[in-house]
C-alpha positions as a Markdown table, in Angstrom:
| # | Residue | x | y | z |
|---|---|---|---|---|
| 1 | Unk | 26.5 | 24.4 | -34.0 |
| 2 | Unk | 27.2 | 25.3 | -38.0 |
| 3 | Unk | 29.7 | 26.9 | -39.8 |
| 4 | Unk | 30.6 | 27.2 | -43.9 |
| 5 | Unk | 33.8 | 26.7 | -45.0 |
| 6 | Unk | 35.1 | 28.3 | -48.0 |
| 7 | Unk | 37.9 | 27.0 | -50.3 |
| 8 | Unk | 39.6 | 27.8 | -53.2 |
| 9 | Unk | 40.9 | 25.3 | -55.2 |
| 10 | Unk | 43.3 | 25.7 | -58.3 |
| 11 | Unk | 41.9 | 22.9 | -60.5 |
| 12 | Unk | 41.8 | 19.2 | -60.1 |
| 13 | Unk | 42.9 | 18.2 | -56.9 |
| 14 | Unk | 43.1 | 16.9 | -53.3 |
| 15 | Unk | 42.3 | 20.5 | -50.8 |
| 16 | Unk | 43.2 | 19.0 | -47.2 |
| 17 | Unk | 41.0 | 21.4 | -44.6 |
| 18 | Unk | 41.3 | 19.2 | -41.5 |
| 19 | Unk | 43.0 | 22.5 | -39.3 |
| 20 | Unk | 40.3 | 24.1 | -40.4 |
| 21 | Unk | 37.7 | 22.2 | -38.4 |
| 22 | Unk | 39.5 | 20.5 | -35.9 |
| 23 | Unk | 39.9 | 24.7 | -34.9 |
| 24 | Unk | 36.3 | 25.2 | -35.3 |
| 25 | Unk | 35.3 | 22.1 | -33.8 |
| 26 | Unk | 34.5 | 22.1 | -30.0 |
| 27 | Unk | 32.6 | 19.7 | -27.4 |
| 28 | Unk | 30.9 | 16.2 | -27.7 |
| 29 | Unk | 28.9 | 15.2 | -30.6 |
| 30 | Unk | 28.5 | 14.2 | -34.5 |
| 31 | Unk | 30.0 | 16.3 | -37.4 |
| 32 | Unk | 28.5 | 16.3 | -40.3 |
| 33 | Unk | 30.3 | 17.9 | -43.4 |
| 34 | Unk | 28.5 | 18.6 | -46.6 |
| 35 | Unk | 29.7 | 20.0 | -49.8 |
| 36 | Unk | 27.6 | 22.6 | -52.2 |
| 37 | Unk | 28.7 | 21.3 | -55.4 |
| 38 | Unk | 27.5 | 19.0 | -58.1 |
| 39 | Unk | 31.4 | 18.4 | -59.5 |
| 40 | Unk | 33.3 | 18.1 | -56.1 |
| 41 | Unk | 33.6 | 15.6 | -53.5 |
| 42 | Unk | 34.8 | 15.0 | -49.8 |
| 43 | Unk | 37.1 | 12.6 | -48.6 |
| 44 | Unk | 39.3 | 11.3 | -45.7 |
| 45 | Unk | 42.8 | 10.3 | -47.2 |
| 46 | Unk | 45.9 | 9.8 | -45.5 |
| 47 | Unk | 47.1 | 12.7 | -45.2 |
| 48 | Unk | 51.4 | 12.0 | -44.7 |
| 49 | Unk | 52.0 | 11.1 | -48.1 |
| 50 | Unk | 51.9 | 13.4 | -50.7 |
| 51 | Unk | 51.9 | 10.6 | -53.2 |
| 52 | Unk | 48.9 | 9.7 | -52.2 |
| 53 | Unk | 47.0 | 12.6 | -53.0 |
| 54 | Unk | 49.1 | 12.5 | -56.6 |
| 55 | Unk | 48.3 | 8.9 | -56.8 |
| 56 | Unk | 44.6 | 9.1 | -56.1 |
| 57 | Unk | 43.9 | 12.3 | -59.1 |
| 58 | Unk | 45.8 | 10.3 | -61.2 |
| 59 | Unk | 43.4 | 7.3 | -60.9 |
| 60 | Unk | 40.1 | 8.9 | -61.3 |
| 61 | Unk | 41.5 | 10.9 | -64.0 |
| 62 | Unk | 42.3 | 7.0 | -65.5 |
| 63 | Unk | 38.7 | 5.8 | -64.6 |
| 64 | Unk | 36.6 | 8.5 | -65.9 |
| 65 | Unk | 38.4 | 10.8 | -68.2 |
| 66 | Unk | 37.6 | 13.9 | -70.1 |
| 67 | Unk | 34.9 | 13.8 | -73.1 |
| 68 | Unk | 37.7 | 14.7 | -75.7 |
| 69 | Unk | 38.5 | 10.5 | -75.2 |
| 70 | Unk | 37.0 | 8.7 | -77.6 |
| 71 | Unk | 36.0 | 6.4 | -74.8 |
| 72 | Unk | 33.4 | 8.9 | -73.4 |
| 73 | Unk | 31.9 | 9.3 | -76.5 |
| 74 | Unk | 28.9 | 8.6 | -75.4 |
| 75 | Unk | 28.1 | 11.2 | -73.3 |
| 76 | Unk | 25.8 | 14.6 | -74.3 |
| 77 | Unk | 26.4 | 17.2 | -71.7 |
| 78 | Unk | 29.5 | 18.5 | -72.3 |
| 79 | Unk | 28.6 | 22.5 | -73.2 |
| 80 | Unk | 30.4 | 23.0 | -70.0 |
| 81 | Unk | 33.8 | 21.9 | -71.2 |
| 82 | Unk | 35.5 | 18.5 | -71.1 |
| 83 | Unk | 35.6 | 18.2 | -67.7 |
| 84 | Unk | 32.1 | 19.2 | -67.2 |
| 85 | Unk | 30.6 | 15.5 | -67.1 |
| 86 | Unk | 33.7 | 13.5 | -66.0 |
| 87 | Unk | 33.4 | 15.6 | -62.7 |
| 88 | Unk | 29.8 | 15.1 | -62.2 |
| 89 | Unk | 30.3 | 11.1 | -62.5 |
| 90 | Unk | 33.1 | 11.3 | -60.0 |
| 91 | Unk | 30.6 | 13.4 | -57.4 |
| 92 | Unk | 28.2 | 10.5 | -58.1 |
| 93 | Unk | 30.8 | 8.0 | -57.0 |
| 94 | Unk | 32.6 | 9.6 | -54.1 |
| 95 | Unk | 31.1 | 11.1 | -51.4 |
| 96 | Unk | 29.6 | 14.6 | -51.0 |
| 97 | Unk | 28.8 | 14.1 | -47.0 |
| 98 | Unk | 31.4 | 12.8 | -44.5 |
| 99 | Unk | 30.2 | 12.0 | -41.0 |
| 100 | Unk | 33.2 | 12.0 | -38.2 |
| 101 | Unk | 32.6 | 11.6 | -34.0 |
| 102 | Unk | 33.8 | 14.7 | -31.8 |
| 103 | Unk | 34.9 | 13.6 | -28.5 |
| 104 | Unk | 36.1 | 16.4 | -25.9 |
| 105 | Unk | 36.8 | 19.1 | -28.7 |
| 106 | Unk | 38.8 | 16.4 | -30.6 |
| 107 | Unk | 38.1 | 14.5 | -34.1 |
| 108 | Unk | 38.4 | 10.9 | -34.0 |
| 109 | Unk | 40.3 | 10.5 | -36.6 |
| 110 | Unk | 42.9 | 8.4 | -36.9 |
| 111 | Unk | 46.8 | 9.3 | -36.9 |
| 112 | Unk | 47.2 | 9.9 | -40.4 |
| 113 | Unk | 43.5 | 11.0 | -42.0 |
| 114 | Unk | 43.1 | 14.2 | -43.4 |
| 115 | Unk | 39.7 | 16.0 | -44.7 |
| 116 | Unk | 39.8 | 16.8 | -48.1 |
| 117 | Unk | 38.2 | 18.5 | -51.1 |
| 118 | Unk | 38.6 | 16.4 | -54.0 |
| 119 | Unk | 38.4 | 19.3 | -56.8 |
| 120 | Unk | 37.6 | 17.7 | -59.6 |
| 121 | Unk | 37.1 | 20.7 | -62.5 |
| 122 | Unk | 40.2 | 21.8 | -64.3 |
| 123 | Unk | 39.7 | 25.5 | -63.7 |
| 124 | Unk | 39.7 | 27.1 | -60.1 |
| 125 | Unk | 36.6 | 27.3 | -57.7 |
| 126 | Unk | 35.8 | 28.7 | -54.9 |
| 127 | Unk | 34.0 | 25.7 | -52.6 |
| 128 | Unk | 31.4 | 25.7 | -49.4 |
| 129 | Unk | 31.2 | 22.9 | -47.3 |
| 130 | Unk | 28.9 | 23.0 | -44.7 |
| 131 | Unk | 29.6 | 21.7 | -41.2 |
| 132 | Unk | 26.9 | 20.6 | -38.8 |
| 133 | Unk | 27.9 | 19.6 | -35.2 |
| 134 | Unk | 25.4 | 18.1 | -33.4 |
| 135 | Unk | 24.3 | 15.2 | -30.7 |
């Protein structure tokens, strides 16, 4: 079973989709979700505290900022705008794939995990994740 999911984001953020598969998701097996991006990521956060969300964005904005700090200096490919390259690097270290059992139509995800898009471009996107459930 497969599906895309498309989602708009509005610039660098946290995109919880969880309703989204937990209503697409049916039977027994192993999903699979996959992103289609280069500067985007996937992530399970807790999903009851807002603060969290804020709290994480705020972070990897800290650890790998945009190429207008003199501390990414270094860097060459930045045609794209500031938050070009900082985005890839934070693709490269989160995860683009998230793998999640499915017993009896149900996620088994704990009480407070969420699925989300971590956005991390300035300007709004509109984002595929692919979702593969299978045994």
């Amino acid at each position: 079973m497969q599906t895309e999911f498309t989602l708009q984001t509005n610039g660098q953020g946290l995109y919880e989709f969880t309703d989204a598969v937990r209503r697409w998701v049916k039977g027994t097996g192993l999903l699979t979700l996959f992103i289609r991006h280069t500067s985007a990521s996937l992530v399970i956060q807790e999903n009851a505290d807002p603060e969290v969300q804020d709290d994480l964005l705020a972070y990897f904005q800290r650890l790998v900022p945009p190429t207008t700090d003199p501390s990414m200096s270094y860097l060459t490919h930045t045609y794209e705008g500031p938050d070009d390259m900082p985005a890839h690097i934070k693709a490269a270290i989160l995860p683009v794939s998230l793998t999640i059992p499915v017993t009896n139509g149900r996620m088994a995800l704990g009480t407070w995990q969420g699925i989300y898009l971590f956005e991390h471009r300035s300007a709004p996107h509109q984002r595929k994740v692919v979702a593969h459930l299978g045994n």
